[in-house]
Structure formats: C-alpha cells, structure tokens
N, C-alpha and C positions, 0 to 999 in steps of 0.2 A: 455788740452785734452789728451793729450800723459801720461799723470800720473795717468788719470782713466780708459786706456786701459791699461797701465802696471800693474796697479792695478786689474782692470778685470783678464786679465790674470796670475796673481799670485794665486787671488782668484780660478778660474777653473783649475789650475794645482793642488793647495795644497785639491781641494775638489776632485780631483779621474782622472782628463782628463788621464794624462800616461797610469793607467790601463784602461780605454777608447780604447786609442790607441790599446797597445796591444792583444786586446780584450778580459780582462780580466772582471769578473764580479765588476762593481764598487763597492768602500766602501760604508760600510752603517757608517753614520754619528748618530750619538744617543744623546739627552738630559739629561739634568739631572733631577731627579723627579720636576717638577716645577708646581705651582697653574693652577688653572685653566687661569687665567688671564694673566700669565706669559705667558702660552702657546700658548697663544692666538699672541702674538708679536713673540715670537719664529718659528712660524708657519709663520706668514706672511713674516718674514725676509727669510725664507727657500724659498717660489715661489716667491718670487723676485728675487731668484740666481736660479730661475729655479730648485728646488731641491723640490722633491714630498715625503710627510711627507706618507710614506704607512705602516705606522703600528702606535699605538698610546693604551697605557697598563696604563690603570687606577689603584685606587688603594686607601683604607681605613688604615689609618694607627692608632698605638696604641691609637691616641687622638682625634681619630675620625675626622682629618682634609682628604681631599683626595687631593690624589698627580697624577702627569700625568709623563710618558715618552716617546718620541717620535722618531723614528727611519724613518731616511732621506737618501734617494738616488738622482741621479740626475733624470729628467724627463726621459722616456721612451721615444728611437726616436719615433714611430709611438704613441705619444699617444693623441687623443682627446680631453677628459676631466678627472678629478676625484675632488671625494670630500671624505674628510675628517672630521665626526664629533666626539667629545668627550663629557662625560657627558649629555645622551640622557638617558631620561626615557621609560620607555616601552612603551609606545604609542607613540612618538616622531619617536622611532627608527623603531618601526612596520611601520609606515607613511612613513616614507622617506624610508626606504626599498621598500617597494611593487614604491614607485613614479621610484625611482632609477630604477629599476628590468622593470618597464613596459618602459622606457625608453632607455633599450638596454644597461645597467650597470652591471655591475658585481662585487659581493660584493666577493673583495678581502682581507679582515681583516673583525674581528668580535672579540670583548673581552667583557666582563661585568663582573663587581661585587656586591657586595651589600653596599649599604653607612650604615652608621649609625641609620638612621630609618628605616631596612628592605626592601629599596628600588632599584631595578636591576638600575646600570647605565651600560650605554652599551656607546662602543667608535667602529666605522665601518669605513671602506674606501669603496668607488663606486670606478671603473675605467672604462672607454669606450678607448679602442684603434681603430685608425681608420682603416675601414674595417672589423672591428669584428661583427660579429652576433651575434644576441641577445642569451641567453645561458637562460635555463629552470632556475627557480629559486629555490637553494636548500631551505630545510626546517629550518625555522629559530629554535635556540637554544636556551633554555631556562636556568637559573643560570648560576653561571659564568662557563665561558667559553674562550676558545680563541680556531681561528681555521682563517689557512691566505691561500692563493688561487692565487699563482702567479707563 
C-alpha cells in the first residue's frame, strides 16, 4: 500500500502539484501526434490521474493519414463536468454542441479541418464548472478553425 502512495505522490509532484502550491498556473502536459485510436488510451490514462485533456488539434498529413494532438492540465478545482470529442463530422459536432450548450456547457476549444475526402472533422471541449451559468451560445465556425475560451 505504501509504494502506491509513494508512487501517487511522485506522479502529482512530477505532473505540476509545486506550481499548484505556489500558485502558479499548472503545466500543460502535451502528446505526441498520435492515431485516433491511440488517443483514445492516451486520453483515458490522462482522467484516471485526474488530468483534463482541454485542448485536442487534429490534423491531415502529406499521406492523407490523420493525426491528433492533445494538451492536458490537472482538473479544475471547481470543476463539474467536461467532455472531450475528436474526429466529429459536421452533424455529429452541430448535435452534441446545441445538447452540450442546452445543457449549461460551455464550449471551451473548437478546431476542424478538412480530411482527405473534403470532409470538416471537427475536435471540441464542453466544460460546466460548478456554479457557473448557463452562458449564450456563440455562433458556431465553419472551415478550419480553432478558437479556445478559458
């Protein structure tokens, strides 16, 4: 038992606690371009240490494969909920926007680009902090884009 709190506690030192402490803004932790499917683990090993994936930068590269990169910080003390999607089509992402939005979320990340078939993939963060009011919903963006709200 004593070896996987030492262990915990080496983990949240070497991920940001000191500047924590001194109440500096925590590091932002970042991935490497990695598949969809990779990301997919990358992501969930992140809120398992409690660390919130709030940004995520898709991306077409020369052989038409697409790549992801994903920027992590620790949870927000006051935070509620958030979600996190990548690789959303333009209806997908219109849907879960307006659900998020009617649901008192705030779309804090927003990127898209175009895959290989001329098609918008779009990657978003929701976040609800508790306490927070519902906020007007801005107008959603169309081609790529990126634009983050925090």
């Amino acid at each position: 038992m004593w070896g996987r709190v030492l262990s915990l506690c080496c983990l949240i030192w070497c991920l940001g606690l000191p500047q924590l402490a001194r109440g500096a803004e925590p590091a932002v932790k970042e991935t490497e371009w990695l598949s969809q499917s990779h990301m997919r683990i990358v992501f969930q090993e992140a809120v398992d240490n409690r660390f919130m994936m709030f940004k995520v930068v898709g991306q077409k590269r020369d052989d038409d494969s697409i790549v992801y990169k994903g920027f992590m910080r620790p949870f927000p003390r006051n935070l509620d909920k958030f979600y996190t999607y990548w690789a959303m089509g333009d209806a997908a992402y219109r849907a879960r926007r307006q659900g998020f939005l009617d649901q008192g979320y705030e779309e804090v990340w927003h990127q898209s680009f175009t895959d290989a078939g001329g098609q918008t993939v779009h990657q978003a963060v929701w976040l609800r902090l508790l306490g927070q009011p519902a906020r007007p919903a801005a107008p959603a963006t169309k081609g790529p884009a990126e634009r983050i709200n925090l």
